[in-house]
C-alpha positions in Angstrom: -101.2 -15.1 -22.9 -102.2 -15.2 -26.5 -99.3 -17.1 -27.8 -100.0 -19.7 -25.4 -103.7 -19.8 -27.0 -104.4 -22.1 -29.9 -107.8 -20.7 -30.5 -109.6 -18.0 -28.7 -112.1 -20.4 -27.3 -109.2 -21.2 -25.2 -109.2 -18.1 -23.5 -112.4 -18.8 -21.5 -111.0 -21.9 -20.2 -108.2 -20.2 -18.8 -110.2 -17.6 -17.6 -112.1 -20.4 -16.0 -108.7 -21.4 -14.2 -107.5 -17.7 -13.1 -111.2 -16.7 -11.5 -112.9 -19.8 -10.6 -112.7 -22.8 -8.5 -110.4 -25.5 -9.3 -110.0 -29.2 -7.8 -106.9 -29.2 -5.9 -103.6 -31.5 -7.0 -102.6 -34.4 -5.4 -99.0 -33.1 -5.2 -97.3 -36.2 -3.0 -94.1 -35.5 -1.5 -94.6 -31.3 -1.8 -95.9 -30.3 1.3 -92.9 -28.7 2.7 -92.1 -27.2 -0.6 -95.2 -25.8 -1.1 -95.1 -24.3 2.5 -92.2 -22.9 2.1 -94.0 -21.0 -1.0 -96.5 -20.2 0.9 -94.9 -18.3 3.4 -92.7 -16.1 0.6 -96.1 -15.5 -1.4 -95.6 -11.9 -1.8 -98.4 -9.0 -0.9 -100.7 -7.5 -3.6 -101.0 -6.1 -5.9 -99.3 -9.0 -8.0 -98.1 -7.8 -12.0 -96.0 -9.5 -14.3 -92.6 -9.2 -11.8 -94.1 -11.1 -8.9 -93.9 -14.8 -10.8 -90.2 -14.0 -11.5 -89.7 -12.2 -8.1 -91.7 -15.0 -6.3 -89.8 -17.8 -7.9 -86.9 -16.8 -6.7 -87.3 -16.4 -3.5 -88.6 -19.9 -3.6 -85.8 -20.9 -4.8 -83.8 -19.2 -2.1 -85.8 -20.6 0.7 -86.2 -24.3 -1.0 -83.1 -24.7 -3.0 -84.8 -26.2 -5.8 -84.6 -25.0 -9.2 -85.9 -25.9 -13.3 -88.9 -28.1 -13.2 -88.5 -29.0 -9.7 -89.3 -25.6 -8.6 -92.3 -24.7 -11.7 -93.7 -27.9 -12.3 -95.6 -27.7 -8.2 -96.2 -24.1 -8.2 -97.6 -24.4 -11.7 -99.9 -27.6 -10.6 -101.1 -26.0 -7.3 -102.1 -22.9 -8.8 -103.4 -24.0 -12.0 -104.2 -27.5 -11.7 -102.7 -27.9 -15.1 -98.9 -29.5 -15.8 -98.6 -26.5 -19.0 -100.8 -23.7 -20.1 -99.8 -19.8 -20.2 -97.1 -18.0 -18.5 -97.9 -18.1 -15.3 -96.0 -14.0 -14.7 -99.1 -13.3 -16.9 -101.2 -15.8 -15.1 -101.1 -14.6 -11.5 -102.0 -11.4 -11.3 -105.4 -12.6 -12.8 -105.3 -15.6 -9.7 -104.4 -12.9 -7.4 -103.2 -13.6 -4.0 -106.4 -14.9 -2.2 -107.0 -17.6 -4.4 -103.2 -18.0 -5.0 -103.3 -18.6 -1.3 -106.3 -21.0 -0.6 -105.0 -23.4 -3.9 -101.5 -23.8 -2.2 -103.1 -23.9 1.2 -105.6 -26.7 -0.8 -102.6 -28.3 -2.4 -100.6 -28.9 1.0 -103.4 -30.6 2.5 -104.7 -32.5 -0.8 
């Protein structure tokens, strides 16, 4: 994550993001996309291959691709439209809060 990091009080911000509590995005239109990531959200314990691994059976399951397939995932789980790599991202989020901010994103 540190070249995604401009200055190291950065860091506790997207700490802030990985561990805590985070409003959920209005994400019109992405319901069944977001479902559909849902249900191929893999088991623990995540590491840097789940985004990649995830992603692509997203994509499988949903078709989409580019910015149509990050740009949601990214928002739902982050809240954020940019910030770190999200393969070094979610294994801090983990699954259970991975979970609840798509689950919070579908019904948002």
């Amino acid at each position: 994550m540190r070249g995604n990091l401009d200055m190291m009080s950065e860091a506790r911000a997207w700490w802030d993001v990985a561990a805590g509590h985070i409003p959920p995005m209005v994400l019109e239109g992405e319901g069944e996309f977001l479902r559909a990531a849902l249900d191929t959200l893999p088991p623990e314990p995540f590491t840097p291959m789940t985004w990649p691994d995830w992603t692509n059976a997203v994509k499988a399951a949903t078709g989409r691709k580019g910015k149509a397939l990050f740009m949601p995932l990214r928002q739902a789980l982050t809240g954020e439209d940019h910030g770190p790599d999200l393969k070094d991202l979610l294994p801090l989020i983990g699954r259970a809060r991975a979970e609840e901010r798509l689950r919070a994103a579908i019904q948002a």
